[in-house]
KESE-769264 format. One record per atom (N, C-alpha, C, O, CB): residue in one letter; x, y, z. Coordinates in steps of 0.05 Angstrom, whole numbers, padded with zeros to 5 digits, always signed. Glycine has a CB too. Layout:
// residues N
AXYZ
...
//
This chain:
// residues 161
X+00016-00024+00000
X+00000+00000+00000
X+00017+00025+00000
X+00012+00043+00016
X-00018+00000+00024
X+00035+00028-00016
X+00049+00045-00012
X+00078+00049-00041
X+00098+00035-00043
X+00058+00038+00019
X+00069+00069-00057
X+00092+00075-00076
X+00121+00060-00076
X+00135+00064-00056
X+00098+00102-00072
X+00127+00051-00088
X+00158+00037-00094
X+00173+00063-00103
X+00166+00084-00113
X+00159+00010-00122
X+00204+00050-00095
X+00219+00065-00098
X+00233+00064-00127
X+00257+00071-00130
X+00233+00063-00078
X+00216+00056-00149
X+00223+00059-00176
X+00202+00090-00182
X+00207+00111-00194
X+00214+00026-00195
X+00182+00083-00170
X+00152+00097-00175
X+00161+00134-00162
X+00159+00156-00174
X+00120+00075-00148
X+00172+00127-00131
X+00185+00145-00126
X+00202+00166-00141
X+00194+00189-00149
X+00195+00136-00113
X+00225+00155-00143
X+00249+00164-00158
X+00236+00170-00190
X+00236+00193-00200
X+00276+00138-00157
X+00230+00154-00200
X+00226+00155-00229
X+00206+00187-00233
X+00209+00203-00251
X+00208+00122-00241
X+00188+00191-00213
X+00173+00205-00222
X+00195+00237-00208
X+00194+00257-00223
X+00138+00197-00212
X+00211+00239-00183
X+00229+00247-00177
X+00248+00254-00200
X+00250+00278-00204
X+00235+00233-00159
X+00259+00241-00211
X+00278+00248-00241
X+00262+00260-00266
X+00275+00274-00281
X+00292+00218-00253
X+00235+00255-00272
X+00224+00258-00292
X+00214+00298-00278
X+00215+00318-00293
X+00199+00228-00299
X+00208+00300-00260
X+00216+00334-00239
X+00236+00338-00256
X+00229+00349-00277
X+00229+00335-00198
X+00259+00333-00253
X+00281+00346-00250
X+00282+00351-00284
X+00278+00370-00299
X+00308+00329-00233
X+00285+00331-00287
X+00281+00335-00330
X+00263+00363-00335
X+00271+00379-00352
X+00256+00301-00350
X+00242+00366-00321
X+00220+00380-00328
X+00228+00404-00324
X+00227+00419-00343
X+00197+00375-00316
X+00240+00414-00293
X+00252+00432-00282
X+00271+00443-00306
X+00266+00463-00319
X+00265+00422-00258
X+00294+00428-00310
X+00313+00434-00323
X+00309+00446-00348
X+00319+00468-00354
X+00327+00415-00323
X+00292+00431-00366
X+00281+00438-00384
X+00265+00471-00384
X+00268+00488-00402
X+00265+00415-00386
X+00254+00473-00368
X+00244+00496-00360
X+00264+00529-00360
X+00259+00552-00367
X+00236+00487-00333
X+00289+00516-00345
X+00305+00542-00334
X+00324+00540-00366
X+00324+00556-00384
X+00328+00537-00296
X+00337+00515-00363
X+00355+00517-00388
X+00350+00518-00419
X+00362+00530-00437
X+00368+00497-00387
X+00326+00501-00418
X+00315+00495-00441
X+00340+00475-00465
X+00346+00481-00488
X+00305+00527-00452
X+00347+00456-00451
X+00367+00432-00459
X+00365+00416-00443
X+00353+00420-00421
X+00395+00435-00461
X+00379+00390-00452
X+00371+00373-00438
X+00389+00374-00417
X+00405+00392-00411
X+00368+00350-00450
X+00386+00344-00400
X+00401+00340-00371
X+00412+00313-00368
X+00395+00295-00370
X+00382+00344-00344
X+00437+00307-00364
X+00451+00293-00364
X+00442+00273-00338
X+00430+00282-00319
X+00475+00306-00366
X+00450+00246-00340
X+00445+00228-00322
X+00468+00229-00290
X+00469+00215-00269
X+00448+00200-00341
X+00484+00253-00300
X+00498+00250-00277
X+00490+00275-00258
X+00490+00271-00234
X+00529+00248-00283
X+00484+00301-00269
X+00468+00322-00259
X+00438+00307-00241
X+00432+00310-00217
X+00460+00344-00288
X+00426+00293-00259
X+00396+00283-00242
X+00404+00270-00219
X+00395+00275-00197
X+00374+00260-00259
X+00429+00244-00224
X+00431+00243-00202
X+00442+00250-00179
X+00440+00242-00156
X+00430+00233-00202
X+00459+00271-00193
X+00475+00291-00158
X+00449+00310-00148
X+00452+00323-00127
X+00511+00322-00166
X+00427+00312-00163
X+00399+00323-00157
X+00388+00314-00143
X+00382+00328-00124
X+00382+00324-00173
X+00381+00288-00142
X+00362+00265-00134
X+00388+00253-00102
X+00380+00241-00082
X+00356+00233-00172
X+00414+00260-00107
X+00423+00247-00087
X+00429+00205-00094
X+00432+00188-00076
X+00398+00258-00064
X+00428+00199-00117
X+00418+00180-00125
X+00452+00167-00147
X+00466+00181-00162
X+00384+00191-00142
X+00457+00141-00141
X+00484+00134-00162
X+00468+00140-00186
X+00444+00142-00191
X+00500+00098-00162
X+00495+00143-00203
X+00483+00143-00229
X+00473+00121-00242
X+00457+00125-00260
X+00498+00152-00245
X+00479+00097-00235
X+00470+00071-00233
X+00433+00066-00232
X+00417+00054-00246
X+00486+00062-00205
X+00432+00080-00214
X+00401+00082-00201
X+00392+00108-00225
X+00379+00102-00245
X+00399+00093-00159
X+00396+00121-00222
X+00389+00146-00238
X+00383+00133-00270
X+00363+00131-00283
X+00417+00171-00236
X+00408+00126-00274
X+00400+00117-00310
X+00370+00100-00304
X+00348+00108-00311
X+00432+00089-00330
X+00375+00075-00290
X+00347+00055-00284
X+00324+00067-00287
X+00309+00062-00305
X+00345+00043-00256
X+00320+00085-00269
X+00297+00104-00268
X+00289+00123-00296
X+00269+00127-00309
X+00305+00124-00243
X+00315+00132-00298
X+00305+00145-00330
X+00296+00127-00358
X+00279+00132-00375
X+00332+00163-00342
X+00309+00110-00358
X+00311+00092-00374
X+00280+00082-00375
X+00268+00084-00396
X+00334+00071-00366
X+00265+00071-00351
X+00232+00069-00346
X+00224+00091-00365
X+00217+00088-00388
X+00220+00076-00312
X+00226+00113-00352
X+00220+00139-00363
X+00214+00140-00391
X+00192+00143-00402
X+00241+00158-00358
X+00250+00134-00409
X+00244+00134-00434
X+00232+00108-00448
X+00226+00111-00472
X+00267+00142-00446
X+00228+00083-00437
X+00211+00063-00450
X+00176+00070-00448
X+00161+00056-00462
X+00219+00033-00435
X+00166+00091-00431
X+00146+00096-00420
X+00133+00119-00446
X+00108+00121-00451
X+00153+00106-00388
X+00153+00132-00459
X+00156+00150-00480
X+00150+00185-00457
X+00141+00208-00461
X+00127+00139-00510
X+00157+00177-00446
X+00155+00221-00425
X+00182+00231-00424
X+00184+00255-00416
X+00144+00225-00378
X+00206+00219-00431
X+00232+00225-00440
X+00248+00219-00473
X+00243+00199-00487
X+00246+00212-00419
X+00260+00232-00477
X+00277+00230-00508
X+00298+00228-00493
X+00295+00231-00469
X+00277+00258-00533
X+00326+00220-00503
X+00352+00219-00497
X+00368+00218-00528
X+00365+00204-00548
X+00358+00193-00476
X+00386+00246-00520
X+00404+00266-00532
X+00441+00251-00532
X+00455+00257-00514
X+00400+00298-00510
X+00450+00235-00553
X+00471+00229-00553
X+00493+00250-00560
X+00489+00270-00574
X+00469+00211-00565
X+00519+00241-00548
X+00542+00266-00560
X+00552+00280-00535
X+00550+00269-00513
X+00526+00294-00582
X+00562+00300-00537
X+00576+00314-00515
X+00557+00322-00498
X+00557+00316-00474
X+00593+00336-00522
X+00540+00338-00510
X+00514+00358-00503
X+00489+00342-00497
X+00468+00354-00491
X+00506+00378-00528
X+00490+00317-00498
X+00474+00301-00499
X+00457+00300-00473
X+00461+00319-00457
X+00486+00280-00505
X+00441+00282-00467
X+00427+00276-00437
X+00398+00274-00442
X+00389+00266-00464
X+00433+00300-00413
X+00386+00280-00427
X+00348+00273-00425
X+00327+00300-00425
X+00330+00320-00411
X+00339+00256-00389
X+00310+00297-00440
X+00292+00324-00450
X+00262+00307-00446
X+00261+00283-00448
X+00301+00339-00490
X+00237+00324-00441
X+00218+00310-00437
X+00205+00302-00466
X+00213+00318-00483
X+00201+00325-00418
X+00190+00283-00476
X+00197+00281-00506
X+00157+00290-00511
X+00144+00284-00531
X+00214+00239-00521
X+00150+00299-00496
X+00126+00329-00498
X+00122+00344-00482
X+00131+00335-00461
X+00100+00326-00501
X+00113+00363-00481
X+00113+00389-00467
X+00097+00373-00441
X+00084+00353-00445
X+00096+00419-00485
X+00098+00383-00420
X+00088+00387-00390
X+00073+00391-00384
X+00068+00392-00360
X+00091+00399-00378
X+00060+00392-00399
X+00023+00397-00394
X+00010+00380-00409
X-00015+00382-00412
X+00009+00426-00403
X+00027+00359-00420
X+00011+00329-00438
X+00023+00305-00421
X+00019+00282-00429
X+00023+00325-00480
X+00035+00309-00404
X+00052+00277-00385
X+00037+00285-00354
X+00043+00299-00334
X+00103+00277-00380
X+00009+00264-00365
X-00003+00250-00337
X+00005+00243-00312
X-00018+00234-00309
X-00009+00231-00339
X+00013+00240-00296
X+00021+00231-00271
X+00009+00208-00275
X+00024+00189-00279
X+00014+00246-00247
X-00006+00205-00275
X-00033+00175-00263
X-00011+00147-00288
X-00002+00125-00283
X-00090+00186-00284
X-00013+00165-00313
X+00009+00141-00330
X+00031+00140-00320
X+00037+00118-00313
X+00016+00145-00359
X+00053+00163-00315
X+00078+00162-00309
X+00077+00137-00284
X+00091+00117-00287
X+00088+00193-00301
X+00062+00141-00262
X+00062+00121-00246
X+00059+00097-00257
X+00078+00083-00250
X+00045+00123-00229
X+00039+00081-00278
X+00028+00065-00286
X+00049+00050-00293
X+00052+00029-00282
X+00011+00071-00300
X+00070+00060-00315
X+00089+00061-00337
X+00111+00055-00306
X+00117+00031-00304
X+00091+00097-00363
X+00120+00068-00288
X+00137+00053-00276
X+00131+00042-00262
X+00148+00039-00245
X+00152+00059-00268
X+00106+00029-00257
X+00094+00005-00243
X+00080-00006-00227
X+00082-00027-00214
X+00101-00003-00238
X+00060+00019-00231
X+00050+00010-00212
X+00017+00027-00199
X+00005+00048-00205
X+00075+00012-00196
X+00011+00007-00182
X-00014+00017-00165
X-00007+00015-00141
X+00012+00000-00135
X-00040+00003-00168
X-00025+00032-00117
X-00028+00019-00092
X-00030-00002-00092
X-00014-00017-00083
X-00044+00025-00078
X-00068-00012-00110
X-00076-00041-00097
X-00078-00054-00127
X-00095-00050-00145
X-00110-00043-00076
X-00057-00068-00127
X-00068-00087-00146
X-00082-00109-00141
X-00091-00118-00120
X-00052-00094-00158
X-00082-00122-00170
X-00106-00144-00167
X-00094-00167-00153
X-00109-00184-00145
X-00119-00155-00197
X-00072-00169-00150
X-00060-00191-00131
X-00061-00181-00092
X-00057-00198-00075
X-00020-00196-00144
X-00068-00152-00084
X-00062-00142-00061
X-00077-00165-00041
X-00066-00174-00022
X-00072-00109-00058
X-00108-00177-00050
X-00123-00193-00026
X-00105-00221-00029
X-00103-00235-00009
X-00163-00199-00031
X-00094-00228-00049
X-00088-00257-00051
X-00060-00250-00040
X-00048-00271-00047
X-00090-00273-00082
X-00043-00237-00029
X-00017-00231-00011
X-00020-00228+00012
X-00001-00222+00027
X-00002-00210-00016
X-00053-00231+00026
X-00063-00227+00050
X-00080-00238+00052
X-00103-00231+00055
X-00067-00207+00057
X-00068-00263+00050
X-00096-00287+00060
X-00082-00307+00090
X-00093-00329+00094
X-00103-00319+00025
X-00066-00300+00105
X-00065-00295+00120
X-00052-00335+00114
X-00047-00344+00092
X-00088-00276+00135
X-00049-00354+00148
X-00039-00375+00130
X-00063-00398+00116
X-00059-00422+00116
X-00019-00390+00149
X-00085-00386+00105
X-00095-00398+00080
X-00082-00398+00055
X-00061-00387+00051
X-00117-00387+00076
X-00088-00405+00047
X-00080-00410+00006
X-00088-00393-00005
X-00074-00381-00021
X-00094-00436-00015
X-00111-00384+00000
X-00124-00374-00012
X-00138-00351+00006
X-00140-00362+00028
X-00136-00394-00024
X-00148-00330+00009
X-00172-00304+00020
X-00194-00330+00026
X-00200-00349+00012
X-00188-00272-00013
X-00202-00322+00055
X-00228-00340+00057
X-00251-00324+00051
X-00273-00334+00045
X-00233-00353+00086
X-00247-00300+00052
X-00274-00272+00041
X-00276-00278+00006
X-00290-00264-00008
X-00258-00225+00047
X-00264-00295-00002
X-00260-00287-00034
X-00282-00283-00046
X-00279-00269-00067
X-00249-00307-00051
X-00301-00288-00041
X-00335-00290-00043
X-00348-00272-00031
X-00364-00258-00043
X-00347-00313-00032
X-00344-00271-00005
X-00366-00241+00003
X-00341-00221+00015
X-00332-00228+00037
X-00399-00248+00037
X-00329-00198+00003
X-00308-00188+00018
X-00312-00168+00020
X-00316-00160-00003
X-00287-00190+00012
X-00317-00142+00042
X-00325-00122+00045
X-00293-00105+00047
X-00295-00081+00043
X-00346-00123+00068
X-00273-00112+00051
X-00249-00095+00049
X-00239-00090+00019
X-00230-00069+00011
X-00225-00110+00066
X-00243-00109+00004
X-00241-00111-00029
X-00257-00091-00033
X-00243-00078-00050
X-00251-00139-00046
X-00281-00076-00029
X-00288-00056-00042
X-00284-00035-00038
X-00290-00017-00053
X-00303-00056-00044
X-00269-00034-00013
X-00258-00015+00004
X-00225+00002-00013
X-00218+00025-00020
X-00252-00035+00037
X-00214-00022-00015
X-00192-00017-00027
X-00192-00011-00057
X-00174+00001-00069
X-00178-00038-00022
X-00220-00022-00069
X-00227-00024-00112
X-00231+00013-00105
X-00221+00028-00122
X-00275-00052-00133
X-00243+00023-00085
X-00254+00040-00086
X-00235+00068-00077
X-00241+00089-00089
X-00276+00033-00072
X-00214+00069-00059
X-00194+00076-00058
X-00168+00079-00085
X-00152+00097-00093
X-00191+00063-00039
X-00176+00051-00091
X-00155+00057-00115
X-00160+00071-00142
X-00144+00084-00156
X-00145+00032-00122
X-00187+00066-00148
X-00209+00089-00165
X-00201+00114-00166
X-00193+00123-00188
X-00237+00095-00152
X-00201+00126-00146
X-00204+00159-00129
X-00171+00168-00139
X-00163+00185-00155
X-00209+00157-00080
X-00161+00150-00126
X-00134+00154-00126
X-00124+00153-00160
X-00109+00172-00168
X-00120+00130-00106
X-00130+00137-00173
X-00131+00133-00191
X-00145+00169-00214
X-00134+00181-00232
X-00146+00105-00186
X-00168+00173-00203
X-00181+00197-00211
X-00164+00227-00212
X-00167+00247-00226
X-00203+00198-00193
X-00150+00221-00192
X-00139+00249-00182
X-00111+00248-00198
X-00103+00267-00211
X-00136+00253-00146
X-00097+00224-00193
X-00071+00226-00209
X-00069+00234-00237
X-00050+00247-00247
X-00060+00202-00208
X-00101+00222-00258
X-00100+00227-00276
X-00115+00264-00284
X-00122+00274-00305
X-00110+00201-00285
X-00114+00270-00265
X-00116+00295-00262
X-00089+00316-00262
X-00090+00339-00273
X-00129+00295-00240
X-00073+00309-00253
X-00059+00319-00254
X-00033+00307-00276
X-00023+00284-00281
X-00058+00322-00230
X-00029+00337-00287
X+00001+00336-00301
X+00032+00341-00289
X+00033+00348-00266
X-00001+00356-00322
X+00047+00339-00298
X+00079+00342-00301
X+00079+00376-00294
X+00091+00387-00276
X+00095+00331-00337
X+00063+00386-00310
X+00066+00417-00313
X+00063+00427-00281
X+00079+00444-00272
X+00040+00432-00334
X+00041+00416-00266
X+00023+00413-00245
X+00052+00415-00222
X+00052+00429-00202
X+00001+00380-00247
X+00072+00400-00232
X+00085+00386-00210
X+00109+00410-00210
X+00118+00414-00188
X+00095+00351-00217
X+00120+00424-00229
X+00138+00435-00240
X+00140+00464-00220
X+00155+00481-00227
X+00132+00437-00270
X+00127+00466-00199
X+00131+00497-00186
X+00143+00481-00160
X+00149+00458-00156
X+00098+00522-00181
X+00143+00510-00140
X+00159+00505-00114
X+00137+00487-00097
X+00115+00481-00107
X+00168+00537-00097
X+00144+00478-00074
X+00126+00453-00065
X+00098+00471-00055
X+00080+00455-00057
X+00142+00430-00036
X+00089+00496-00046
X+00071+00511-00046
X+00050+00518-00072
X+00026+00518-00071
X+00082+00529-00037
X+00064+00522-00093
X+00040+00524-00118
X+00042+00491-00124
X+00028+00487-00144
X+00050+00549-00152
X+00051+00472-00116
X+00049+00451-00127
X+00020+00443-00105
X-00003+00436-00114
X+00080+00432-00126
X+00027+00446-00079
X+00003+00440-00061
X-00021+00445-00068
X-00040+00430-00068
X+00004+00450-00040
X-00017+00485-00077
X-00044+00485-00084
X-00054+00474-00112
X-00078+00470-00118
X-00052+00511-00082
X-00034+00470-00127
X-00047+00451-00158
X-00061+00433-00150
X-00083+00427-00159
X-00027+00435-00178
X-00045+00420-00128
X-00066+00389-00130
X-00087+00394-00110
X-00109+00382-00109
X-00048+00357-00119
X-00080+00410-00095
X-00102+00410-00086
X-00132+00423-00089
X-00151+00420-00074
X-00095+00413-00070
X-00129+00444-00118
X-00149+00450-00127
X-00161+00425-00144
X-00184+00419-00144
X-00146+00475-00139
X-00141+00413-00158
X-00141+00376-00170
X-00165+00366-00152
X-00187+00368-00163
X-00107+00352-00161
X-00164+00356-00131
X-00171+00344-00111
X-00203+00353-00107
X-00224+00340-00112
X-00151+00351-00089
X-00199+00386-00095
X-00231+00386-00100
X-00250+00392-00119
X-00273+00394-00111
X-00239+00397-00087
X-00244+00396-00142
X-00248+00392-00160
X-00261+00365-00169
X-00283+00363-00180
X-00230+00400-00167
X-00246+00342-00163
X-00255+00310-00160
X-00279+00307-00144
X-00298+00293-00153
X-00231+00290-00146
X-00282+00320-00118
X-00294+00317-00104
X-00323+00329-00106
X-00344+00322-00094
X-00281+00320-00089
X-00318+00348-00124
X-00342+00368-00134
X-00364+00354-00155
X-00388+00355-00155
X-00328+00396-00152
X-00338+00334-00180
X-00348+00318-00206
X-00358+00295-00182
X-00380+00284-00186
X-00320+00308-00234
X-00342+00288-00158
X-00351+00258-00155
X-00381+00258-00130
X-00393+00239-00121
X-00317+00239-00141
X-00384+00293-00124
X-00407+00287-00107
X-00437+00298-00135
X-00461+00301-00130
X-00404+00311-00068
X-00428+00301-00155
X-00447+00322-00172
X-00460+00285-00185
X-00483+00282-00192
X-00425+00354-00205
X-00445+00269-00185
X-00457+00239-00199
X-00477+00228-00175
X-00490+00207-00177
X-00427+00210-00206
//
């Protein structure tokens, strides 16, 4: 129940691309992201590398070379960027990793936490795809209030149904 540290970082480096992109307007080298991120370059390429199989990064060979976002910032989802490096809170395996020592969920049939969690991951699901890259790109105060006008906003579409 809780973000991985691919999911973390990856979306952490794909910031910094965005950032960079922003002030410099060129790309950013794998060794800059990760004296950014605090991160080996080892880890850093990994994470970008997601990034560019995911298609939200290009990579720039040559001297001048490094990582550029490969569309503008206001077209790279969050809700995919997560997806693309892997992930959900609850996936469809989360009740069958918590069946406690059965084989199997003995609720598998009537389960009242399963809807609890389908229904959490929805929401969560709703809001991420609400928000963009662009969204994420200011100081952590206009970022708060981005998402958090995001947020009620969801809550406005999800009490108006």
């Amino acid at each position: 129940m809780k973000l991985s540290t691919q999911e973390e970082y990856g979306l952490r480096c794909l910031i910094q691309i965005g950032r960079h992109e922003q002030i410099e307007r060129g790309s950013v080298s794998i060794s800059e992201i990760s004296q950014l991120e605090g991160l080996s370059i080892a880890n850093a390429g990994k994470f970008v590398r997601a990034l560019r199989l995911g298609g939200f990064v290009d990579s720039e060979r040559g001297h001048a070379g490094g990582y550029r976002l490969a569309r503008p910032a206001d077209q790279i989802v969050i809700g995919d960027v997560i997806a693309a490096l892997g992930g959900r809170l609850f996936d469809d395996e989360f009740c069958e990793e918590h069946a406690g020592k059965a084989g199997s969920c003995k609720h598998s049939v009537d389960c009242s936490i399963r809807s609890l969690w389908f229904n959490v991951q929805k929401t969560v699901d709703q809001l991420l795809n609400r928000i963009t890259l662009k969204d994420m790109l200011a100081d952590e105060p206009q970022v708060a209030a981005n998402i958090g006008a995001k947020s009620v906003e969801l809550l406005q579409v999800g009490s108006a149904l």
